[in-house]
C-alpha positions as CSV (number, residue, x, y, z in Angstrom):
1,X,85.2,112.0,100.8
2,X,87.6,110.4,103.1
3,X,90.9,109.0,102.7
4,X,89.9,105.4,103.2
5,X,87.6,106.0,100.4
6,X,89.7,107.3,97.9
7,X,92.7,104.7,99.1
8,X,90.0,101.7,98.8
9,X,88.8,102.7,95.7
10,X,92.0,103.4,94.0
11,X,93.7,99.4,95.5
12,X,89.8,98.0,94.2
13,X,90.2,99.9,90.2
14,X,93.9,97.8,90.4
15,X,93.1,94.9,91.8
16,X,90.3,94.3,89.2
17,X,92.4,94.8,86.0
18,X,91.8,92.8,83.4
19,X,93.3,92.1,79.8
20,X,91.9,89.6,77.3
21,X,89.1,89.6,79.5
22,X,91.2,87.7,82.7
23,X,92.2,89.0,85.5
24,X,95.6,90.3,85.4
25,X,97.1,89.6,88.9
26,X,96.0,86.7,91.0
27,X,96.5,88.3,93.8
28,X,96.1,91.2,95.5
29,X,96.3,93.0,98.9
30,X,97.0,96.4,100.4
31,X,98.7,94.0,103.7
32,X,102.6,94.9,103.3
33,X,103.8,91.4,102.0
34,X,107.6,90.8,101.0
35,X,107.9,88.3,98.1
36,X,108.5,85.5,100.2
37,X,105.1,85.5,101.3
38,X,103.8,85.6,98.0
39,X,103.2,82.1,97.2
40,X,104.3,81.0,93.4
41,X,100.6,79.8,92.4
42,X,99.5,83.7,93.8
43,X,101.6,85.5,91.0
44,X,101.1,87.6,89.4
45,X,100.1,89.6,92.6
46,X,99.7,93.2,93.0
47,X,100.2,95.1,96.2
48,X,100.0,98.7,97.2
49,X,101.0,100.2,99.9
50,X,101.0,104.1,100.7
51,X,103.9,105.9,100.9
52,X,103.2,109.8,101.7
53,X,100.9,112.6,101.8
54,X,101.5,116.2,101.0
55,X,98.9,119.3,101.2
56,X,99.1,122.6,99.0
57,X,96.9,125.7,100.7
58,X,97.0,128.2,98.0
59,X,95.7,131.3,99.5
60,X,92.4,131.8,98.8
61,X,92.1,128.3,96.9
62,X,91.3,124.6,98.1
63,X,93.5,122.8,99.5
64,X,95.0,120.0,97.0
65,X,96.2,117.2,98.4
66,X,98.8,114.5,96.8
67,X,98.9,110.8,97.7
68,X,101.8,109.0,97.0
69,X,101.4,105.1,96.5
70,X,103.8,102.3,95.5
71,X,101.9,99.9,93.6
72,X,104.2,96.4,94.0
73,X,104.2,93.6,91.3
74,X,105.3,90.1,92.0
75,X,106.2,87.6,89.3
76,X,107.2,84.4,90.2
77,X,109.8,83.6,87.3
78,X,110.4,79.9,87.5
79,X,113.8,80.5,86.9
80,X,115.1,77.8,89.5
81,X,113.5,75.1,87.3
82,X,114.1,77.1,84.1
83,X,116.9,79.4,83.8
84,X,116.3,80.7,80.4
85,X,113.2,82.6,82.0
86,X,113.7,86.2,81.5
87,X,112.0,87.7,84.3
88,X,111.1,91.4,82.6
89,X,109.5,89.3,80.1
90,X,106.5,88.2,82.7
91,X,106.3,91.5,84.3
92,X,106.8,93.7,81.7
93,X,103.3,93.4,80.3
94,X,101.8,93.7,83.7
95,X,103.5,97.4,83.8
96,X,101.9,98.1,80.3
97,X,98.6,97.0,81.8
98,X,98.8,99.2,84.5
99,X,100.2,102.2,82.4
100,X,97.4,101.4,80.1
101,X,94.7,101.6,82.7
102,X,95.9,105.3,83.7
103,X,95.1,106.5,80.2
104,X,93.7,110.1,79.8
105,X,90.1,109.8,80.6
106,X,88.9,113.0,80.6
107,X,89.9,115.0,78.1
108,X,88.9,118.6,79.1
109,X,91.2,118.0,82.2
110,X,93.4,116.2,80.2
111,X,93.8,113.7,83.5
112,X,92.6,110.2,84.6
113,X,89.8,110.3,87.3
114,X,88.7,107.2,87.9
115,X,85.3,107.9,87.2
116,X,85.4,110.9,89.4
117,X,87.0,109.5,92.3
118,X,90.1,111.6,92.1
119,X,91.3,114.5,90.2
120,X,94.3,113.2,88.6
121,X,95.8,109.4,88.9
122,X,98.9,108.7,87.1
123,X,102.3,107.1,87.0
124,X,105.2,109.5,88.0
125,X,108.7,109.4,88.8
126,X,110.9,106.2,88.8
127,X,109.7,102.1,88.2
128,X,112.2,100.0,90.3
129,X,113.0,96.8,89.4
130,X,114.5,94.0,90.3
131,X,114.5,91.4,88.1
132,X,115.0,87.8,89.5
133,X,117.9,88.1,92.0
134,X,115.6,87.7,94.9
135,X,115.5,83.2,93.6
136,X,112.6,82.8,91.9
137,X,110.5,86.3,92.3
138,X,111.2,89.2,90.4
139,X,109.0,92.8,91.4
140,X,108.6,96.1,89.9
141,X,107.5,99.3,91.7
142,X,104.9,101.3,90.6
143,X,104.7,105.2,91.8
144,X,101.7,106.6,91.5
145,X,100.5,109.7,92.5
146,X,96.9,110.4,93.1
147,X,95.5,114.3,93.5
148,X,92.4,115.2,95.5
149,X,91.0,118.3,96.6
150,X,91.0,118.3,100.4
151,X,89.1,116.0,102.2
């Protein structure tokens, strides 16, 4: 397995999200994209973008290594032409969605695999969010950490 494989394969299992049998974002890209350049007709867009890569070498073990990813999530809130729009309202069920995909999979492990793809996927540490102030977009930030053994 290569890094490409397990990067492509985690921004495809995103991307394709679905509730009520819809796609959940309109868009999506791993091509670093501020809001801007997110058109309003594109949202809700996901993008994800690697952030950093650390290795554990236990003596005598695999090596395990740790991908850190920001998964970014654009709402475009309307709020110029409606300013009774709460944005967290449009992207807090996108969050859910995306919690909810990351549910324990395999329970001997207790982990999320993606089928196999990686030993553990999951949400950890700190959602950002700002909500609205950048005119008419509002984006959370997803971390997500993703374990494989060594490549």
């Amino acid at each position: 397995m290569t890094r490409e494989t397990v990067y492509a394969g985690v921004f495809a299992y995103f991307a394709a999200l679905t509730q009520g049998g819809s796609p959940l974002f309109k868009f999506a890209t791993r091509d670093a994209q501020l809001w801007e350049g997110v058109a309003p007709e594109d949202c809700p867009a996901v993008l994800m973008m690697q952030r950093a890569e650390t290795v554990q070498r236990p003596r005598g073990l695999p090596s395990k290594w740790t991908l850190n990813i920001d998964l970014y999530v654009y709402v475009h809130t309307g709020a110029n032409n409606d300013p009774d729009i709460i944005p967290s309202q449009l992207f807090n069920p996108l969050i859910d969605a995306v919690e909810a995909a990351l549910t324990v999979t395999d329970f001997p492990s207790n982990a999320t695999t993606l089928g196999g793809l990686v030993s553990r996927i999951a949400i950890e540490g700190e959602i950002q969010i700002t909500e609205g102030n950048q005119g008419d977009s509002a984006v959370a930030i997803i971390p997500i950490v993703v374990v494989v053994p060594t490549f």
